[in-house]
Structures are given as C-alpha cells and as structure tokens.
C-alpha positions as CSV (number, residue, x, y, z in Angstrom):
1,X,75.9,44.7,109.7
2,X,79.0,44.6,111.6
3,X,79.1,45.3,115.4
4,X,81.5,45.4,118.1
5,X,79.2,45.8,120.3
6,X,79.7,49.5,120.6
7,X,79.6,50.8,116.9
8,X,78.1,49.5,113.7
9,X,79.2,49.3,110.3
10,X,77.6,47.9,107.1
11,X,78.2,46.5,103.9
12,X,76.2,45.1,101.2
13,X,77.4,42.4,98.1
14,X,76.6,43.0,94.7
15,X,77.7,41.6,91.3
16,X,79.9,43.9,90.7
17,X,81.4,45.1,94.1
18,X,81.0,45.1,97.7
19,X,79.9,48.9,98.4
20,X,80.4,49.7,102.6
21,X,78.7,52.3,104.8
22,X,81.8,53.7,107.1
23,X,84.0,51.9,108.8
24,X,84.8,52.9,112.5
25,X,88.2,53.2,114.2
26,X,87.0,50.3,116.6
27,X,86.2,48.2,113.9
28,X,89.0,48.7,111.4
29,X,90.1,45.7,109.9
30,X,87.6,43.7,111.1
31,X,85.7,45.0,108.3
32,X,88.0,43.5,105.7
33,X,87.6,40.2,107.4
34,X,83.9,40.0,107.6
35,X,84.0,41.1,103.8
36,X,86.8,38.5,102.7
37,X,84.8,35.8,104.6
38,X,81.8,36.2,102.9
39,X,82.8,37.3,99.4
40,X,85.9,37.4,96.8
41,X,83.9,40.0,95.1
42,X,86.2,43.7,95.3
43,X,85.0,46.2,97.5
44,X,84.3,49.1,95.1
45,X,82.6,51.3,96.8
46,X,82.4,53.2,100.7
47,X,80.1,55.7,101.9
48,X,80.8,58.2,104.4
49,X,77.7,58.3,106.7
50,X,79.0,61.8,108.0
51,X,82.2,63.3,108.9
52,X,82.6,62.1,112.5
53,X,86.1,60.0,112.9
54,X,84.4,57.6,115.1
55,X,82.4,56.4,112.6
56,X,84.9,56.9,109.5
57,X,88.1,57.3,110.9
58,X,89.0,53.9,109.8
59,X,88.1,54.6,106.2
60,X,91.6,54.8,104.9
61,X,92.2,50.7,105.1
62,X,90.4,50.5,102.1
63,X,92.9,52.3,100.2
64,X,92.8,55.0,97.0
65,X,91.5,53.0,94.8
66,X,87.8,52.8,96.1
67,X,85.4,55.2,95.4
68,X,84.1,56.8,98.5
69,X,80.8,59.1,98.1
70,X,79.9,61.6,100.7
71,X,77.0,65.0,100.7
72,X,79.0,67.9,100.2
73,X,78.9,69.4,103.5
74,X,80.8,66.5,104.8
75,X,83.5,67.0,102.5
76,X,83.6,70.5,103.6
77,X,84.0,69.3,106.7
78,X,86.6,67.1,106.3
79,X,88.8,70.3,104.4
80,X,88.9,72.0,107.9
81,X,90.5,69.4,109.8
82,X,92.6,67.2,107.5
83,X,92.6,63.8,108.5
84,X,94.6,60.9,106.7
85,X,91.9,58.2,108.1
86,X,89.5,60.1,106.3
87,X,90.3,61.1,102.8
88,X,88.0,63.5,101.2
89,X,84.9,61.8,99.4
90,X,86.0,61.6,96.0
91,X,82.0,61.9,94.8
92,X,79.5,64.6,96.6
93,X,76.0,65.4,96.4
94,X,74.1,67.9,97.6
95,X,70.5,66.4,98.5
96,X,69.5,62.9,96.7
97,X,72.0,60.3,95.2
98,X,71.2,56.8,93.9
99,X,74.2,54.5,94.3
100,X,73.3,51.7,91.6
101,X,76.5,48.6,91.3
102,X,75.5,45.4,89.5
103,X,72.8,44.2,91.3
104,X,72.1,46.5,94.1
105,X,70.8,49.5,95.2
106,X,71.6,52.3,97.8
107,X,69.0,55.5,98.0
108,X,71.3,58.3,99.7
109,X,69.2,61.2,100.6
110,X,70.3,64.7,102.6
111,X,67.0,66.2,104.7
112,X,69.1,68.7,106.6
113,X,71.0,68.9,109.4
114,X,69.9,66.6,112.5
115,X,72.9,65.1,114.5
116,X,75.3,67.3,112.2
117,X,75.6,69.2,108.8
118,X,75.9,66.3,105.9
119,X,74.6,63.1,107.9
120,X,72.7,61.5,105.1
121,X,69.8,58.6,105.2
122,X,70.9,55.3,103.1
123,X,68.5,53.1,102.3
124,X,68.5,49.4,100.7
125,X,64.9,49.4,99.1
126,X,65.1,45.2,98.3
127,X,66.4,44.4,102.2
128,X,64.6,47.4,103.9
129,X,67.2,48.5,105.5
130,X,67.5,52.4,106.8
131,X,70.8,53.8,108.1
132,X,71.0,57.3,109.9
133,X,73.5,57.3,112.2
134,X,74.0,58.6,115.7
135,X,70.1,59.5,115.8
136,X,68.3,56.4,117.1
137,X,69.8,54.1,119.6
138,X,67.8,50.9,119.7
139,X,66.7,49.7,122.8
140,X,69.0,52.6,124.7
141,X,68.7,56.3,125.5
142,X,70.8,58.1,123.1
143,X,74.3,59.0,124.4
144,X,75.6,62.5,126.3
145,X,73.6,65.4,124.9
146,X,71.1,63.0,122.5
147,X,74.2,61.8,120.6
148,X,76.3,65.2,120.4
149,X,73.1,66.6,118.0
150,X,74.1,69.9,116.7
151,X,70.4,70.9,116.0
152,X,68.0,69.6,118.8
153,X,65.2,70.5,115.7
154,X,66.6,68.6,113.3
155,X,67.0,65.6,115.8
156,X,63.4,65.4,116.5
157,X,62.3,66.1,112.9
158,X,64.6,63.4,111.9
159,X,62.3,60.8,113.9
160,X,59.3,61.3,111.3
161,X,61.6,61.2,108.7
162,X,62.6,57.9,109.6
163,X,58.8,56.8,109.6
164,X,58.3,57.8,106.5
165,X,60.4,54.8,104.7
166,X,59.5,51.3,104.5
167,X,61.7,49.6,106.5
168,X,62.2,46.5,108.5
169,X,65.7,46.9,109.7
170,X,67.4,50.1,111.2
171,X,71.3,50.9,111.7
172,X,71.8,53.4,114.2
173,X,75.5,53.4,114.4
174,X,75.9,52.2,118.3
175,X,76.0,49.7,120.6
176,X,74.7,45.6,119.9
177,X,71.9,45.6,118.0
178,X,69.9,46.8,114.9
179,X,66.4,48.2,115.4
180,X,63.1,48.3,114.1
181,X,59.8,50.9,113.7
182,X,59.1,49.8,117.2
183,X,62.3,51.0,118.4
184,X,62.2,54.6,116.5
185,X,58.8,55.0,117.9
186,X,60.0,54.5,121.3
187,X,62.5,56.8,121.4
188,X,60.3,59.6,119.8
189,X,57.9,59.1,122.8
190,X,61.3,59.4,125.2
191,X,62.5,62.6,123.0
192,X,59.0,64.0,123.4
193,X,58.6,63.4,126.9
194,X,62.1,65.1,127.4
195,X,61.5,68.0,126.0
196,X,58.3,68.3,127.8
197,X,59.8,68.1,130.9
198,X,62.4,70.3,129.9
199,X,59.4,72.9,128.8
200,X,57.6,72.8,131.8
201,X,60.8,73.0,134.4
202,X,61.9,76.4,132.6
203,X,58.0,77.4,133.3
204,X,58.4,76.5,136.7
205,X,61.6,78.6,137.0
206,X,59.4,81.8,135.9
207,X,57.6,81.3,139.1
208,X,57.4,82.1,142.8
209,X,58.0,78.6,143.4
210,X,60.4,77.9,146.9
211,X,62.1,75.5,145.5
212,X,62.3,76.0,141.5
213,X,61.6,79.6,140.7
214,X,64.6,81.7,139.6
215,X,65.2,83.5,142.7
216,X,65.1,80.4,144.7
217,X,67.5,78.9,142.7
218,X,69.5,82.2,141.7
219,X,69.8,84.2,144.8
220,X,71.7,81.6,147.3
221,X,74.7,81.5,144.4
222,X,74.1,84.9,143.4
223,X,74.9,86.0,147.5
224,X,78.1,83.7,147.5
225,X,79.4,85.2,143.7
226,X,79.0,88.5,143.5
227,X,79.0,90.2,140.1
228,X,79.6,86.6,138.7
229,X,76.9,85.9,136.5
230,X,78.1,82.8,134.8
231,X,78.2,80.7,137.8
232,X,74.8,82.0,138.9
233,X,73.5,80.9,135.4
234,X,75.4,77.6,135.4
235,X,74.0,77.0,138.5
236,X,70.2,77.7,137.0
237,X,70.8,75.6,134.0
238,X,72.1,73.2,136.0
239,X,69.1,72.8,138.3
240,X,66.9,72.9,136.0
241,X,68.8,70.1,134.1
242,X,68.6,68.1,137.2
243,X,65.3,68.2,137.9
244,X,64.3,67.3,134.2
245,X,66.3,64.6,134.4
246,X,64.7,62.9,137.4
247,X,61.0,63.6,136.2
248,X,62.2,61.9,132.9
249,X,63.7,59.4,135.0
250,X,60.7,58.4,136.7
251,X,59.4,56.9,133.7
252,X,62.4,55.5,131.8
253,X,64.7,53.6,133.9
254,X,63.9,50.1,133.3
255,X,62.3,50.9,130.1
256,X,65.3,52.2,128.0
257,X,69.0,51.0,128.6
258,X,70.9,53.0,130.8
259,X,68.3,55.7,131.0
260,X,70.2,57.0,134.3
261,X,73.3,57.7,132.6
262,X,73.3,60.5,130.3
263,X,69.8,61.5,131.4
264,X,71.8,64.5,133.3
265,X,73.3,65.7,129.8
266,X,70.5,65.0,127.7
267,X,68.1,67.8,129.3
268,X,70.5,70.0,129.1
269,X,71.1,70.3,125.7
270,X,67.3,69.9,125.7
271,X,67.1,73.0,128.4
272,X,69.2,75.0,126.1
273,X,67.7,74.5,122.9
274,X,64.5,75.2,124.0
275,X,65.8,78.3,125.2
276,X,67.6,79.6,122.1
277,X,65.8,77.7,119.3
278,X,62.1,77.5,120.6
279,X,62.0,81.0,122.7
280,X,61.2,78.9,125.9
281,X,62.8,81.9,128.0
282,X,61.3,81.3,131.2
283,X,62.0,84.7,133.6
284,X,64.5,85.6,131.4
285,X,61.9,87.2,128.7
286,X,61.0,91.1,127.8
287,X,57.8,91.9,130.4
C-alpha cells in the first residue's frame, strides 16, 4: 500500500509485471518511485477501482502501453466526461474477472452499486488483502455524506459483503492506515446506529412533540416564508439531520476519528434515503 496520508493506492509484484490498483492525483508519481524502489520488474498492469478522479486521476503517468482493466459501467462513466488523466479501461467486465500475471493473483468482482455504479472488490487470495474503496474508513467515520455513496443500500449491504472474504488486510482508499475485520465491524455498528437514529427522529417528527414534531419544526419557517415550501422543508430536513447527528454523537466521539465532523452530513443523506429508498415518510405519508 501506498499512503499520503490522505489517499491510498496499491500495487502488487509478480514475475511478470507489477499490476497497480489506481493511482490518485495526490499521489502521482510517487507511485512510480515506490515501484522503481522496490522492483525493475515493468508495471504491466493498472486497475481502475472506480471512475472517481481522486482516486484515478493520476492514471495517465503510466502511459499507453499498460493495460488498464476496469467493470464496464466505469468505462461508461468515463465516455461522459472525457478526461486525459483517465483514459478509458482498455479491458471491461461486467461482474467477475480474474487477473492472473506470472505469479500472482487478483479476484475482481462487481456486487452492485454501493459508493457508485462500477466500484469493484479486488482481492489478493495468497496476502488476504481486500480493496473496496471509499466504503470503509478505518479507524474514522466515513467522510461528508458516508463517502459521497450514491446508494445508501448498497453502502450498507456492502459491509457483509466485505465479511464474507477471508481477509487480514483491508484498503479503504483514505486517510493513514489499512484496516482489519475489526475495523469493518465497527463501522457497521456506527452505519447501523446512524440509521437508527435517523429512523426514529423522522418518527418523532410524525408526532405532537413541542420540540420535534413537524409542526413544531415546520410552522415557525412556514409563518416567516409564505408559499415557500423549499425552505420550510430544508429547514425540517435540516433539524432532523441535526438532531441525529447529536444522538449519534453521544456515542461516537472519542470512539471513531473525527466523529463530529461530517456527522452533520452523514444523517442527512441517511434522513433522505430512508425517506425515498426505505418509505420512512414520517407525516409526510397517505393517512
């Protein structure tokens, strides 16, 4: 693994070539120098972990000649914003690839969409080492709005996906350090205990409560913005965001890294989701 503290790349040796797992704009060619001290072997091979430049956009120092392997919904997203640090994979799959080069193995595997369309598990099977990037963030809560996940779902179904491998090591993508099962089964308990506070702060909003029911929260803003619904709903999601936060708070700080931070932004995606993919309406519901 390579780290500058803030993102993480990875490459492993073979007999035949060096094969790499992205290669982030912070990194760049600090990637060529960690490979050129270690080996003389070429680098033959780099994997795209998903389409996200921070993670890939500094693909293009390894030049045309390597081949680079991504799922097919990365490439697609690539073709709609053209981007010379990240040329199009030159070899797609759709759900399960084995990457075999001299001596080594990489499992690449697709389980549907989690922090976004096309982010794939790789797996050494001899080291035990997992990547799945921008899902679990080892030792830390995950960053604004549980890592920019597209699909809340996914994001929580990927955490027993992780669990089923047999690993010892887990990249995450961010920040220091690589992580363990320990680590992925700590953030599971923070994801859960997110969402159910999340869950049960919409409830609250469905009732008379003075302080969290809808028409406590709703009325004051409603009064002040007349015929303005989005800031009276801003200002409900908002709350209710808020107050999530701080029960979640109560148990995390001190626990997880920076747990304060993007508590704010994490329930609200939470908040939302439940609202639009779980049916968690809260007073907004057909009586």
């Amino acid at each position: 693994m390579v780290t500058d503290g803030s993102y993480q790349a990875f490459f492993l040796i073979s007999t035949k070539g060096v094969i790499v797992v992205d290669c982030p704009p912070t990194i760049g060619h600090s990637m060529l120098y960690a490979i050129g001290n270690i080996t003389s072997i070429p680098i033959t091979h780099l994997l795209y972990s998903h389409s996200h430049a921070d993670h890939i956009g500094g693909a293009w120092i390894f030049g045309k000649d390597v081949k680079t392997i991504a799922h097919a919904d990365t490439a697609l997203h690539l073709s709609l914003t053209p981007d010379p640090t990240r040329p199009p994979p030159k070899i797609t799959f759709e759900k399960d690839y084995n990457l075999c080069v001299g001596n080594q193995t990489l499992e690449l595997s697709y389980k549907g969409e989690n922090h976004i369309t096309g982010n794939i598990f790789i797996f050494a099977p001899i080291q035990k080492v997992l990547i799945l990037i921008d899902v679990v963030f080892p030792g830390w809560t995950p960053f604004a709005n549980l890592g920019e996940t597209k699909s809340l779902p996914g994001f929580i179904n990927a955490h027993d996906q992780i669990l089923e491998y047999d690993f010892d090591h887990y990249i995450g993508g961010h920040l220091g350090r690589s992580g363990n099962r320990t680590d992925v089964l700590v953030q599971q308990e923070y994801v859960h205990d997110l969402f159910t506070n999340c869950q049960a702060a919409i409830n609250l909003s469905a009732t008379d409560d003075p302080v969290f029911g809808a028409a406590a929260i709703n009325d004051p803003v409603s009064e002040k913005n007349p015929g303005n619904m989005w800031a009276v709903f801003k200002n409900y999601l908002d709350t209710l965001a808020e107050e999530c936060a701080n029960r979640t708070n109560e148990k995390w700080l001190g626990r997880l890294a920076a747990a304060d931070v993007f508590q704010f932004e994490n329930a609200g995606l939470v908040i939302e989701s439940l609202r639009i993919d779980y049916s968690v309406l809260g007073p907004f519901v057909t009586s």
